[in-house]
C-alpha positions in Angstrom: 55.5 172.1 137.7 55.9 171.3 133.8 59.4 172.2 134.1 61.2 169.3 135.8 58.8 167.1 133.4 60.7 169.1 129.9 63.9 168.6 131.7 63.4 164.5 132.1 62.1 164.4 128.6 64.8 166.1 127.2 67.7 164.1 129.3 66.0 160.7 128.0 66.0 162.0 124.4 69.5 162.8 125.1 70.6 160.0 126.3 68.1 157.5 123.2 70.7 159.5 120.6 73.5 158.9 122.1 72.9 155.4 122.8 71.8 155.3 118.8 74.9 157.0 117.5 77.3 154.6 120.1 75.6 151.5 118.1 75.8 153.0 114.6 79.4 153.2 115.3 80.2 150.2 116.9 78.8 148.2 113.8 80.2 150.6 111.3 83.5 150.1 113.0 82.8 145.8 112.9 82.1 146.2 109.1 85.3 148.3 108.7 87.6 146.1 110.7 86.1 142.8 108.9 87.0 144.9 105.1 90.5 145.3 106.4 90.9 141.6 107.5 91.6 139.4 104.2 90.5 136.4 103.8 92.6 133.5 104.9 92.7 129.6 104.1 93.9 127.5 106.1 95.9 124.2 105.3 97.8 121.3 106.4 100.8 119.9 104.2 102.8 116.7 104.3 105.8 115.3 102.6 106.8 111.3 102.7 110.0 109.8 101.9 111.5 106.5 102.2 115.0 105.9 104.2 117.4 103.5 104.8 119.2 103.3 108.1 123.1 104.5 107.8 124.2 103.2 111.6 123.7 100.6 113.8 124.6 100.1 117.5 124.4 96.2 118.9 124.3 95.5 122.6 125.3 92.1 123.9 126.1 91.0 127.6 127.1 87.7 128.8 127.4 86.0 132.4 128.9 83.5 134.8 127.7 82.7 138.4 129.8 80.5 140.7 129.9 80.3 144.5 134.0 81.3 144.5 134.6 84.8 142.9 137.8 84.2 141.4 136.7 81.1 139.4 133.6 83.4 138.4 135.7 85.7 137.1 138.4 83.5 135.5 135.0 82.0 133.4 133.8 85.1 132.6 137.4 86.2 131.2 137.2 82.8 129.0 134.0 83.7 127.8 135.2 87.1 126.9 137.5 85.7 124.5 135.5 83.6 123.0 133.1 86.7 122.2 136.1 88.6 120.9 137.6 85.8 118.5 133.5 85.6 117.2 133.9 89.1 116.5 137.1 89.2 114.9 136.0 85.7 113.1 133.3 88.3 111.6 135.8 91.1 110.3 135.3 93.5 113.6 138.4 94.6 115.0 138.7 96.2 118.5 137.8 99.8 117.4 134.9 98.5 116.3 133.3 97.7 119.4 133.4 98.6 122.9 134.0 95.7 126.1 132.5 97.6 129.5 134.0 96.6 133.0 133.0 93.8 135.1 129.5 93.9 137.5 129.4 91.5 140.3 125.9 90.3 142.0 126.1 89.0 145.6 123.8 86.1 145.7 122.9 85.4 149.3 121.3 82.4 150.6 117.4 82.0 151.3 116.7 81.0 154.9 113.5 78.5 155.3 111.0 81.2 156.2 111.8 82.9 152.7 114.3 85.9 153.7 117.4 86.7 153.0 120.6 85.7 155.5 124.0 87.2 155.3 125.5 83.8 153.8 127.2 84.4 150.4 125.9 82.0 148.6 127.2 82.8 145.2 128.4 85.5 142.8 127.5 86.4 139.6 129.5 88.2 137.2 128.3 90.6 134.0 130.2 91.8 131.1 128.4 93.9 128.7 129.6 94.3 124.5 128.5 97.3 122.7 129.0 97.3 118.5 128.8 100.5 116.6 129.1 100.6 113.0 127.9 102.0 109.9 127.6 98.8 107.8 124.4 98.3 108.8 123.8 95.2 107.2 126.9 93.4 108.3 125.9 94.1 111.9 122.6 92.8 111.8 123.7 89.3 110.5 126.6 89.4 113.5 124.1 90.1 115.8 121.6 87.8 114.6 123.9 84.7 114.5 125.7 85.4 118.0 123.6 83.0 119.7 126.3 80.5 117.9 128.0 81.2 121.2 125.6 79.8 123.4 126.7 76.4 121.9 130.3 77.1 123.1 128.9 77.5 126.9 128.8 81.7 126.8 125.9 82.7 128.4 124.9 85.2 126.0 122.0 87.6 125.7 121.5 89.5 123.0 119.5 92.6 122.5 118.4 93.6 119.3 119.9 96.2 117.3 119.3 100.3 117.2 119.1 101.3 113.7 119.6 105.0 112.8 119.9 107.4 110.0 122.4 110.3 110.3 121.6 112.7 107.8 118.2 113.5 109.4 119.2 116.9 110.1 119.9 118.3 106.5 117.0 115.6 105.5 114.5 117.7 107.9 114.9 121.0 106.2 114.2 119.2 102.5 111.3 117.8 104.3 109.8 121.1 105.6 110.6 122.6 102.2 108.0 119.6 100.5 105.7 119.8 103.5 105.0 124.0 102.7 105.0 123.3 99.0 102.1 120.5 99.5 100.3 123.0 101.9 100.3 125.4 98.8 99.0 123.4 96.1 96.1 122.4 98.4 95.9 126.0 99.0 95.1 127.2 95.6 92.9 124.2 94.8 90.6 125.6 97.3 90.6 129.4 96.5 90.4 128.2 93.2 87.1 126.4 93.9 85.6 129.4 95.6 86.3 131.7 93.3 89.4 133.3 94.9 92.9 133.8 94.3 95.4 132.4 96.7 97.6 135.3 97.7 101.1 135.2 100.2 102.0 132.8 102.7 100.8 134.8 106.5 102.3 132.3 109.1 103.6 128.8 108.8 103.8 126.1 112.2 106.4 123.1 111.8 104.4 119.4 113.2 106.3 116.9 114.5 108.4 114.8 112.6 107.1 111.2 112.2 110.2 108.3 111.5 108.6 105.0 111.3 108.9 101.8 110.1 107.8 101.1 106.5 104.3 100.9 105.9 103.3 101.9 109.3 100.1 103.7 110.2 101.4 104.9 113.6 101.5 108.4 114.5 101.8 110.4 117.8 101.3 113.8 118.7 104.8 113.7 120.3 106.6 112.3 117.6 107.9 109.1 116.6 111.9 107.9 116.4 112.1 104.5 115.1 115.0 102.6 116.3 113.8 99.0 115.3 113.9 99.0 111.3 116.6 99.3 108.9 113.7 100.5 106.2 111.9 103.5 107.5 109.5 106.3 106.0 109.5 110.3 107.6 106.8 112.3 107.5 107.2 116.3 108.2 103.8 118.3 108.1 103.0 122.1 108.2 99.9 124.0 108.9 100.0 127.2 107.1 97.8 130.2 106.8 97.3 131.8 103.5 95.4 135.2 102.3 93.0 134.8 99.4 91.7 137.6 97.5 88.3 137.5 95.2 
């Protein structure tokens, strides 16, 4: 009968070893894998610069309403030269600017109990201007003194301009290039504070690109594209990952 009891004792002693000698390894194996791991510090790096907007588009519409369609349209027709001599008055020839077609709005008549009946009671014509140009400055006075042509009977509304900057392409990749370089110099200020030296760049993410007006505090995790200012600022940021070696 002491048999089977040698047997158990000598299974569990077995198994006590092997479960030692499966922990030994698994922590000798942690310490071995965090050795071949460097160290890494991770930063964030920005780059500002100020820019002035190259192009502008300006986008104008005017309207006449009238209860015969044919005078509508013979007003709308005087008002459309009247825009076009204001215009030219301003230095803008034709290739300058762009005069789309003609939309008509059937105005019916409001019965008593407040719907619509089938009676015509007027239409109303729409002509829309569109200015594109790369004197951005010349544009913006044109557009801001239009509503001179409200006092010669043109029913004018005027939206205000879309300022843009063309060269953000090429100005992007300068960008990136001061972003990384300001990721780096924070980079060795910290290894150099904790003893360590700042070895090679492991992986670098491009943020979003910020264009806002000047002196703006807004940011969004989508990206901003100012349209509104002539004066803007760009922001590119990257988050880079560098090894550091004591």
């Amino acid at each position: 009968m002491e048999k089977p009891k040698n047997v158990i004792v000598w299974i569990t002693a077995v198994i006590l070893a092997l479960g030692v000698f499966a922990s030994a390894s698994i922590v000798t194996y942690g310490l071995i894998k965090t050795r071949l791991v460097p160290n890494t510090v991770t930063v964030t790096g920005s780059a500002k610069k100020q820019i002035k907007s190259d192009y502008v588009i300006w986008r104008a519409s005017f309207s006449r309403q009238a209860a015969n369609i044919s005078d509508t349209y013979e007003a709308l027709q005087s008002d459309l030269g009247k825009v076009k001599q204001y215009l030219a008055d301003n230095g803008l020839t034709e290739k300058d600017y762009t005069v789309f077609s003609v939309t008509t709005n059937v105005i019916n008549t409001i019965l008593p109990n407040g719907t619509y009946s089938n009676i015509i009671e007027a239409y109303r014509l729409t002509q829309d201007v569109e200015v594109r140009s790369s004197d951005v400055d010349k544009i913006t006075v044109i557009s801001r003194e239009s509503t001179k042509l409200i006092r010669d009977g043109v029913e004018l509304q005027s939206m205000p301009p879309s300022y843009y900057y063309t060269k953000i392409a090429d100005l992007k990749v300068d960008m990136l290039a001061l972003a990384t370089q300001d990721a780096k110099i924070r980079a060795e200020k910290i290894a150099e504070n904790s003893g360590a030296k700042l070895g090679r760049l492991r992986t670098a993410k491009m943020g979003v690109f910020q264009i806002t007006p000047l002196n703006s505090e807004e940011i969004s995790d989508y990206g901003i594209n100012d349209t509104t200012s002539i004066d803007k600022e760009i922001m590119a940021v990257m988050n880079c990952v560098f090894t550091a070696e004591r």
